[in-house]
N, C-alpha and C positions, 0 to 999 in steps of 0.2 A: 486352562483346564477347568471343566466346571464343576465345582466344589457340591453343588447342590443335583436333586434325581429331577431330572427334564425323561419325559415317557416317551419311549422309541416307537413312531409310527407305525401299525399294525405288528408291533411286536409278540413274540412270544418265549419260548423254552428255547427254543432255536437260536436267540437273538445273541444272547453271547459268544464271543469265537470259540470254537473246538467243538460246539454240541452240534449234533446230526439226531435226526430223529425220522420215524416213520409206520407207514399202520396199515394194515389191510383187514380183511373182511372173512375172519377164521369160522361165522357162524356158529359159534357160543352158545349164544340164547335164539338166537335169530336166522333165519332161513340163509345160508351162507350166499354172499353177493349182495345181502338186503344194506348192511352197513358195518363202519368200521368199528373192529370188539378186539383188538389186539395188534400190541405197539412195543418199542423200545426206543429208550432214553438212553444216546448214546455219547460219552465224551472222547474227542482221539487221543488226549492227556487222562490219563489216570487222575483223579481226584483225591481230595478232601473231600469227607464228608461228612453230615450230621445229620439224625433225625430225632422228631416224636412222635409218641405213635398212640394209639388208646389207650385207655386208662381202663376200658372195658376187662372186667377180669377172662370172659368167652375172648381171647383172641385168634385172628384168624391165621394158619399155617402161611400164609405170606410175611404176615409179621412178625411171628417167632422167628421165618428163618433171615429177613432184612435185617431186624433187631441183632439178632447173633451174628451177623456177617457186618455188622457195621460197628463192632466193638475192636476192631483193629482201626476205625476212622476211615477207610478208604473207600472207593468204588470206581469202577468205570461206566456203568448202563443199567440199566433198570429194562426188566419186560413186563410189561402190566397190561390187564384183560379187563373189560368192563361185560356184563350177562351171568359173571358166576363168581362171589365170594370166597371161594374155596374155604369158607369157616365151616366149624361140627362137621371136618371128615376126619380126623383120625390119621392114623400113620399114614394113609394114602395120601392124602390131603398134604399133607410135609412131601411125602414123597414126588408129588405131581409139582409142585413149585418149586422142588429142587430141578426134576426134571427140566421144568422151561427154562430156569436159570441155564443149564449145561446146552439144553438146545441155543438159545439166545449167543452163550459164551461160545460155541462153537462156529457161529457162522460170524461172530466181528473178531473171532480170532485173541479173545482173551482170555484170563482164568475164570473157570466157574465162580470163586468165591468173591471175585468184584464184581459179580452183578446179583442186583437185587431184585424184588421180585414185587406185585403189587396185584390187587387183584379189589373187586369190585361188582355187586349185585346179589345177588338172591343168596340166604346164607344154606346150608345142608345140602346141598349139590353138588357133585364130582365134577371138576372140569374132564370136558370132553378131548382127555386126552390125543385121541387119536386126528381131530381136528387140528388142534394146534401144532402139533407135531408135521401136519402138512402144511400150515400156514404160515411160518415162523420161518423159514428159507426164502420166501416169496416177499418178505419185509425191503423193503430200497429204504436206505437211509440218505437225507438230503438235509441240507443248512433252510431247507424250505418245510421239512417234514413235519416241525411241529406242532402245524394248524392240522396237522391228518392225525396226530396222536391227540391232539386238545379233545377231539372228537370220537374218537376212540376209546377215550375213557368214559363217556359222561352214559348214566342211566336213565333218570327220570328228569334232568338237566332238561333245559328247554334250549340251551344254548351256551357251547364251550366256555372260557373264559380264561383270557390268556393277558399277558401284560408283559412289558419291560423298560427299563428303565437302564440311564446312561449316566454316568456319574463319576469324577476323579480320574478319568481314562480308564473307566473300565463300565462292565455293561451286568447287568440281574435281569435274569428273564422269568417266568414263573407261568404257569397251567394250574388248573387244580379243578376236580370236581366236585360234586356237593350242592344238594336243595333240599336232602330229606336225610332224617338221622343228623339233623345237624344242632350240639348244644355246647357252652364253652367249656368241655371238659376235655384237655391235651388238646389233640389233632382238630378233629371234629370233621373231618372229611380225605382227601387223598389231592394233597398239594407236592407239584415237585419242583425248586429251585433251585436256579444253576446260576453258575456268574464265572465270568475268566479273569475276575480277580484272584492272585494269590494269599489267601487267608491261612492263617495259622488254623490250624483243630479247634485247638483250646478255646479261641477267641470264636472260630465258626461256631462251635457250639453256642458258648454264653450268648452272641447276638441273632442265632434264632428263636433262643428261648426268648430272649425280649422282644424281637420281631412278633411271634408266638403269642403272648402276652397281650399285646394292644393290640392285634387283630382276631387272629381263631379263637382266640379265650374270649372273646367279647362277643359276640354272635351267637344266636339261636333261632332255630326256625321251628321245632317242634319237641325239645327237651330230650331228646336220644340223644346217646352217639353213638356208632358204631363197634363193631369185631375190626374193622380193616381200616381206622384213621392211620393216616399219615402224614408228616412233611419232612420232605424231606430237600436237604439242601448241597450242592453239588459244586466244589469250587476248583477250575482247572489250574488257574493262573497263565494263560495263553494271554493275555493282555500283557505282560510283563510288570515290569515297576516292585518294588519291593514289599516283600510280604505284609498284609498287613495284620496285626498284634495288638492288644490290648495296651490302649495308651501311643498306640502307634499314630503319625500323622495322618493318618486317612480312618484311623478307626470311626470316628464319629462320623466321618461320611459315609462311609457304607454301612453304617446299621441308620442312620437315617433313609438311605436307599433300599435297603433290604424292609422297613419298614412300611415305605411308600408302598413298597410293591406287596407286601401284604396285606393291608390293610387294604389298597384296591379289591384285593380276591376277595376277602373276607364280605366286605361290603358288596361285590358282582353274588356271590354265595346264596347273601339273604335275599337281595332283589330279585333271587331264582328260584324260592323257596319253591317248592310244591304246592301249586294252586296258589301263592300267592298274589296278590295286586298292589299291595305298595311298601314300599321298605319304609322302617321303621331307624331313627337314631335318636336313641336316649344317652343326653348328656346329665351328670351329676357331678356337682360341684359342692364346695364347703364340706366337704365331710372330716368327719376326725385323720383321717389316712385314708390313702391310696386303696390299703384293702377295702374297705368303709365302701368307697366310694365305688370301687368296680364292684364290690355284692351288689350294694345298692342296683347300681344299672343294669348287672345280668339279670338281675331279678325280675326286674319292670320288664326286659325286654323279653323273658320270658314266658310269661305270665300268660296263662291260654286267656284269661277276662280281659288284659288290657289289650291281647291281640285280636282277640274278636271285636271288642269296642274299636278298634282303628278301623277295621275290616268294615262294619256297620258305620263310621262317621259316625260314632255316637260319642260324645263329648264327657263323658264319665269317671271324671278326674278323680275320683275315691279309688277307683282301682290302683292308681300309679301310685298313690301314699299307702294304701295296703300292703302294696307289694314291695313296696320300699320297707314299711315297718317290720315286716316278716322276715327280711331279707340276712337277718344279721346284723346289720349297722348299726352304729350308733343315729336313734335318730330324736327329735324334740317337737314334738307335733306343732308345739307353740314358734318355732324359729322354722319353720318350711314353707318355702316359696317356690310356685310352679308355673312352668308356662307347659300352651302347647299352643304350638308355632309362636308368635311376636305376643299371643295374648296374656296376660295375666290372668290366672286364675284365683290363686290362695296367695295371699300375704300374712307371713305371721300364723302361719296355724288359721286364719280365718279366709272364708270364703269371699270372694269382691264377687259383683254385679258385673256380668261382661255380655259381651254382642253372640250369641249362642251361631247365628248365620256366619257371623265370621270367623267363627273356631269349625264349625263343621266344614265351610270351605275349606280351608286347609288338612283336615283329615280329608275330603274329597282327594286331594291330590295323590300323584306317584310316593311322594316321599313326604314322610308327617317326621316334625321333630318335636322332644317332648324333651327340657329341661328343669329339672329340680334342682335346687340349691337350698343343703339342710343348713347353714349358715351353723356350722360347726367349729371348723377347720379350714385347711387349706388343699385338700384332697380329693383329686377329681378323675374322672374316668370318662369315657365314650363306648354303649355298647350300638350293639346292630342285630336287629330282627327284622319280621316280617308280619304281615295280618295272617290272620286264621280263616279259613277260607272253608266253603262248601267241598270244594272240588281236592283240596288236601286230604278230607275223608275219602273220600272217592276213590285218588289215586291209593292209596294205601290197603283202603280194602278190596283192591283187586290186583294189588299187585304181582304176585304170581300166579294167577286168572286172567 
């Protein structure tokens, strides 16, 4: 049995046993037939369940009513829309995501209050009820259906993003979209994980929050986050083998699995930012603590100076100690050591003579790594961003134009 997460070929949400999924083209935003904007996440086992959701105080009637229906821990399906937010409507607003829930529950034959609801795009817009009302019967659910829902959610996405992974005899599959509005704060986008492991509640929860933690908490693309983050997490137990529990023999493997498969999205997320062109991973090491040390790198990875400097191959290494210094950490100008990519920059608080052609090569490339070591502690972290780009503007100021 393999103890360690090996990634399931062309995997997705689908990949674990009992989940069914499927999507069609309800024309939402979008001239109806143009593409798919509306889907369900569906398990044949009643679930566990657990979510996070924004921390945004604007939150959107999807997630008031997921958040309150997932305070019994359960669910079976989820039906989620991409072209309309459903945030800033008001009791209509609640009311139209109650509605899809009951349509959804109606046609797999369960209770309304195990399916949850998700929604996605533009925020102060009514979903166009009377569309999805005829589009939501027309849903085919299949053990293939996933890759039609991965696509079904995504907005400004250039491209789905799906993944799974096999582990301990049992399988995590996960989808998730996200390229704008996205900053480490909770959710940071709308991810949904499922697994036909039998997990306990209590333990489901505690290991997506740590899943949570060294993935979506670590990433940023442009300092938002959303009315409508989510993750949420889905466990049938349709694999069989014995529940697994905190302290339990398989716990440590499935949150290293649960992990794996986070932190892939996380990372697909930033490499899809809006106008981006090349992902960005800053490592930091020696800090006082853990917290230290993740400020420290959400901060760097943040930082619109040090993402435009990636974005230009400009080699302007005052930005990442700026952004460090401001960041909250404990930091010592005089003990700071930095590279980006294999080169040395700063030893000791002081600047060395380096090959300027060979740093800006490596910011050339897809992926630039930038590690700092405040030589503090023992406290270390990994975030994930993106460059800042011409065309980020762009998409942004036109995006409901």
């Amino acid at each position: 049995m393999t103890t360690e997460a090996d990634f399931v070929p062309s995997g997705g949400v689908t990949s674990p046993g009992g989940f069914l999924a499927g999507a069609v083209s309800a024309g939402i935003k979008y001239s109806p037939g143009t593409r798919l904007d509306l889907g369900i996440l569906y398990s044949r086992k009643p679930c566990a369940a657990a979510a996070v959701f924004t921390t945004n105080k604007v939150k959107a009637a999807p997630v008031l009513l997921s958040r309150e229906r997932l305070l019994k821990g359960r669910a079976s399906a989820v039906v989620m829309n991409s072209g309309c937010a459903n945030a800033c409507t008001g009791k209509q607003g609640r009311a139209d995501a109650a509605e899809m829930t009951g349509l959804a529950a109606r046609m797999i034959n369960v209770k309304q209050e195990d399916v949850l609801a998700a929604s996605t795009g533009v925020i102060g817009v009514m979903l166009p009820m009377e569309r999805i009302r005829a589009a939501i019967p027309k849903i085919v659910l299949t053990e293939e259906g996933g890759h039609d829902l991965a696509r079904a959610i995504i907005t400004t996405d250039r491209v789905p993003k799906e993944v799974a992974v096999r582990a301990g005899g049992f399988s995590i599959g996960g989808m998730m979209k996200g390229s704008g509005m996205i900053h480490p704060d909770m959710a940071t986008m709308l991810c949904f994980l499922t697994t036909d492991a039998a997990v306990e509640l209590e333990f489901l929860k505690q290991s997506l929050k740590k899943a949570v933690e060294v993935s979506f908490h670590m990433i940023s693309v442009d300092g938002d986050n959303s009315t409508n983050d989510m993750v949420l997490i889905m466990a049938n137990g349709v694999a069989g083998g014995e529940t697994i529990t905190k302290g339990s023999r398989q716990a440590a493997i499935f949150q290293r699995a649960l992990n794996r498969v986070c932190i892939y999205l996380a990372r697909e997320a930033v490499r899809d930012g809006e106008g981006a062109t090349k992902l960005i991973e800053v490592k930091v090491g020696g800090a006082l603590s853990l917290k230290d040390a993740r400020l420290a790198a959400r901060t760097i990875v943040s930082s619109s100076l040090v993402k435009a400097a990636v974005h230009g191959s400009d080699p302007n290494w005052g930005r990442v100690l700026a952004a460090a210094g401001r960041s909250g950490a404990a930091l010592e100008e005089s003990k700071a050591e930095l590279y980006i990519g294999g080169t040395c920059l700063v030893k000791d608080g002081t600047p060395l003579a380096y090959d300027k052609k060979e740093v800006v090569k490596h910011l050339d490339g897809k992926e630039v790594f930038i590690n700092l070591n405040l030589n503090l502690g023992r406290g270390e972290a990994t975030a994930w961003g993106c460059d800042l780009s011409e065309e980020y503007v762009k998409i942004n100021a036109e995006y409901t134009t």
